[in-house]
Phi, psi and omega in degrees: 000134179289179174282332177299308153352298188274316179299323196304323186303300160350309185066021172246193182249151193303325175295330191286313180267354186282331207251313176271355158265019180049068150260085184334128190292338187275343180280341178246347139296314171284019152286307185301314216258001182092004197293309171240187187206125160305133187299155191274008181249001171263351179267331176291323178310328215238359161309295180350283211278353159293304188330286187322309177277015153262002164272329207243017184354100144299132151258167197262330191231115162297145189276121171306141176291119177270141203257349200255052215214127155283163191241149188253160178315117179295093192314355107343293201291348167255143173310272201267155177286322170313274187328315183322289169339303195281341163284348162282290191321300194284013184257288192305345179078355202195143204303103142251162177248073196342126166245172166042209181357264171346272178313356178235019161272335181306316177280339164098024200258358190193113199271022162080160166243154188305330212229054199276128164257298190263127169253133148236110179288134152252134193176195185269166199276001186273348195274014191258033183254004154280172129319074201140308227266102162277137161275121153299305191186140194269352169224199184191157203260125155304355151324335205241031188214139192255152152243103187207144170062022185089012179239194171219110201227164175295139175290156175325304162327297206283329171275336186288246178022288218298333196290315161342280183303335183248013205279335161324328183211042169224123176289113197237056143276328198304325172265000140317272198312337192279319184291326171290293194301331156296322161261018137299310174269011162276017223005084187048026187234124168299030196249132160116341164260132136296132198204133178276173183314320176308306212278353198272325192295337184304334198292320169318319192288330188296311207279334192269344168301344219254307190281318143014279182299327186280308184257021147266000000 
C-alpha cells in the first residue's frame, strides 16, 4: 500500500496525516506526488500503524461548534447520565457505541460534566453531522463492547486502552476519576485490567494518579 493510500484509508489530508505521524509535511508530498519514495521498512512501519489506527481512530483535532450542524440533547438537561446517553443514542437514529467518557459514565466510574460537548463514539461517519460527536473508529470488535441497561459501550480494557491512544486531545480527569472509582470498588486493586505493552508503563503512571485521587 502506498502513502496516499493509506492517508486515503483515513480520510484526512496530507497536513493531518503529516502531523500525526511526526512526518515533514514537503516529505509526504514527495512520497504522494512521486518525486521521492519512502524506504520499504518506513512504509511497512507505517502500513502498521495506519492498519492499527484504523481500528483504534485517533483524530488529531476536536471538533468545534458549527451552527450548520445539528445539536444533540444537553446533558444539563438530565439527572442522570445514563438517561442522557440514551437520549443521545436515540437523537442519533442509529447503532452506536460509547467510548471514553460516555462509555465509563456508562460503568458508572463516572458522572460526566453538566456542560458535556464531545460524545465519543464508535459508529459511522455520518453521526459527525451532530455537534460535538468524534468518531473513533466505524466498526468495534464485539469482544470489547458491553450491552447493558440499553446502551451499548466499550468494556473497561477497551476503554482505558482508546484514552491511552487518545490522550494528546482527551482531558483525562474522567479516566483519572474512573479509574479511582475502580480501584475503590475493587478493593484497592487494579486486577482485571489488561493494558496492552506500548501502553503499560504510561497506565502505571495514570493508575498512581488514579490512587492518588482515591485517598484524597
Amino acid at each position: 500500500m502506498n502513502v496516499h493510500d493509506m492517508r486515503i484509508l483515513l480520510s484526512i489530508t496530507q497536513k493531518e496525516f503529516a502531523k500525526r505521524y511526526n512526518i515533514p509535511y514537503r516529505t509526504i508530498q514527495n512520497w504522494e506526488s512521486g518525486v521521492r519514495t519512502p524506504p520499504e521498512y518506513v512504509s511497512y512501519l507505517l502500513e502498521v500503524q495506519v492498519r492499527r489506527d484504523l481500528v483504534n481512530h485517533k483524530t488529531s483535532v476536536l471538533p468545534k461548534y458549527d451552527p450548520n450542524k445539528l445539536d444533540l440533547p444537553k446533558r444539563s438537561d438530565f439527572v442522570g447520565g445514563l438517561s442522557w446517553l440514551r437520549e443521545v443514542r436515540k437523537c442519533m437514529g442509529e447503532d452506536i457505541v460509547f467510548a471514553l467518557d460516555e462509555a465509563l459514565m456508562c460503568h458508572q466510574y463516572f458522572l460526566g460534566r453538566n456542560e458535556e460537548f464531545i460524545v465519543w463514539i464508535y459508529g459511522l461517519d455520518s453521526t459527525t453531522r451532530f455537534n460535538g460527536v468524534v468518531v473513533l473508529g466505524n466498526e468495534i470488535d464485539e469482544r470489547d463492547v458491553i450491552n447493558k441497561n440499553g446502551l451499548l459501550y466499550t468494556n473497561l480494557n477497551r476503554t482505558v486502552t482508546d484514552s491511552l491512544a487518545n490522550e494528546s486531545i482527551l482531558d483525562m480527569q474522567g479516566i483519572t476519576e474512573g479509574l479511582s472509582a475502580y480501584y475503590f470498588q475493587n478493593n484497592e486493586s487494579f486486577d482485571g485490567i489488561y493494558i496492552p505493552p506500548e501502553y503499560r508503563t504510561r497506565f502505571n503512571m495514570l493508575a498512581r494518579d488514579a490512587m492518588e485521587y482515591y485517598n484524597f
